[in-house]
N, C-alpha and C positions, 0 to 999 in steps of 0.2 A: 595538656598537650599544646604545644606552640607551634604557632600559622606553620613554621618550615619545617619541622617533623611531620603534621599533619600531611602536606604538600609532599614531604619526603616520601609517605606512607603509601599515599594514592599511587605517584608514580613509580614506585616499587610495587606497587600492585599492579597493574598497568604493565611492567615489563613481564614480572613473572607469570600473567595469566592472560597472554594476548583474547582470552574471550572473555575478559571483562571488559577490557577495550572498545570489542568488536559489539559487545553488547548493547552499551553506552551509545557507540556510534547508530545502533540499528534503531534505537529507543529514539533517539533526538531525529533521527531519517524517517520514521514512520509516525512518531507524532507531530511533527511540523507537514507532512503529506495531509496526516488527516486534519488538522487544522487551517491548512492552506485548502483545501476541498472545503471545508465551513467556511473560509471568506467568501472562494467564490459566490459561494449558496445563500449565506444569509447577509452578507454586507452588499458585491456585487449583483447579487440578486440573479443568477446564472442558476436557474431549475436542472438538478439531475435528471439526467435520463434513467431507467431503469438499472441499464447496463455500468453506467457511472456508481449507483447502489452498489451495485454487486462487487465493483472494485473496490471498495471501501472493507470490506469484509475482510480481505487478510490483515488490514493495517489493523483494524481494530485485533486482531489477535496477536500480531507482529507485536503492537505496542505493549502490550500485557506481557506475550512470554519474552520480551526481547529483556524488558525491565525484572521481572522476575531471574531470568538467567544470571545479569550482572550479578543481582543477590545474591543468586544461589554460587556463584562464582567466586564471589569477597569471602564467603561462608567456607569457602572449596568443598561444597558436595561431590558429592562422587561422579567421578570422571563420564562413566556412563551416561548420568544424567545429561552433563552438561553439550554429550558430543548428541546426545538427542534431539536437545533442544536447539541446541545450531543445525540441526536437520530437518528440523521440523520449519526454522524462519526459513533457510535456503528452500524449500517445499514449497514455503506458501506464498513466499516472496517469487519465484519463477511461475506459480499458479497464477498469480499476480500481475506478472509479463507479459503470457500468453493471452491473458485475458483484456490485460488493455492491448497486447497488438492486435487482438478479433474486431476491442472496440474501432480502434484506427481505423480499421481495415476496411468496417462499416460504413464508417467517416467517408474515407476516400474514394469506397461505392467500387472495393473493389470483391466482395461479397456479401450476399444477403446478410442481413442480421434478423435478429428473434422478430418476429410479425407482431406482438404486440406492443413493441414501438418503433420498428420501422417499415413493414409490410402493407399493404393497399388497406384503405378505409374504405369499408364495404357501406352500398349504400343501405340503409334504414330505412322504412315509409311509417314507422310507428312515429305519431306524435309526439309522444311524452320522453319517447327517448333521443328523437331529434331532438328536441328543446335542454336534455339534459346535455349531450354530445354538443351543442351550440355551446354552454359556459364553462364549461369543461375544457383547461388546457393542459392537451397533453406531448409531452416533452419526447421527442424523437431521437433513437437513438444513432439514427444514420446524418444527423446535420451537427455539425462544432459548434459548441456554442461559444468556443474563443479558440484562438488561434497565435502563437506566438514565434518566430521563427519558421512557419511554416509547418509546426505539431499541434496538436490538438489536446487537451489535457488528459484523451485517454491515453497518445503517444508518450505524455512525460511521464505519467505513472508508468507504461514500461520501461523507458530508460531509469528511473528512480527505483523500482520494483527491483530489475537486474541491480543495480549498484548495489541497495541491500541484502542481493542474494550476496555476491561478489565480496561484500565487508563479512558476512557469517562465513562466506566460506575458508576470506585468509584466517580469520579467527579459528574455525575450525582443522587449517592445516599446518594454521602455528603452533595450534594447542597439540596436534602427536607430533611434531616436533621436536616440544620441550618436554615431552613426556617421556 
């Protein structure tokens, strides 16, 4: 097969199943989130908060069923599946939203967050555990640990969260559509 039928191929695939499109685009949108989240962390040296964890959790699943979809998409599995699976990213990608705008929210102090990283530090008179709690750095989830435009990285994962809810959903209003 040659480079411009190959190219032919894709892009006729690409028209006729806009959720292979939408796939593609959710896979390259949620694996570069979670690999820009690994710069901060291990080149930047920018320690997660807990709640920073926890946003990472839909991208690891986004990136798995987004990439699986296309597959199952190139394949044409059965439409069901496919309209599932675009329900399932738009799910977890708004799950995703909500939960960096909490983290935000945190950030800007304008609601409590979970007490075990941003609530009062209760005092201890136990020696051994002073001395532990002394080298012990622990990462709070109510202060930004950067800031860019005025957002906080739990702010762009929600505006980046919505955009991938946003790309599965034209994907999924293309796809009955064209059906």
């Amino acid at each position: 097969m040659t480079d411009m039928a190959m190219k032919a191929s894709w892009s006729e695939q690409l028209r006729r199943d806009p959720a292979v499109g939408a796939a593609l685009v959710v896979f390259a949108g949620s694996a570069a989130t979670i690999l820009g989240a690994w710069y901060f962390q291990y080149v930047l040296g920018l320690a997660p908060c807990p709640l920073c964890l926890e946003e990472r959790v839909p991208y690891y699943i986004v990136t798995a069923l987004s990439l699986a979809l296309a597959i199952a998409a190139i394949v044409r599995a059965p439409r069901p599946l496919i309209i599932v699976a675009l329900l399932a990213i738009i799910a977890a990608m708004l799950a995703s939203a909500a939960l960096g705008a909490y983290h935000a929210g945190v950030e800007w102090r304008w609601w409590p967050g979970p007490t075990d990283c941003s609530g009062p530090i209760s005092d201890f008179t136990a020696k051994p555990l002073l001395d532990q709690l002394r080298t012990m750095r622990i990462v709070r989830c109510d202060e930004a640990a950067w800031r860019f435009l005025g957002l906080s990285l739990a702010g762009y994962n929600a505006l980046i969260s919505l955009a991938l809810a946003g790309v599965a959903a034209f994907g999924l209003a293309a796809r009955k559509d064209r059906n």
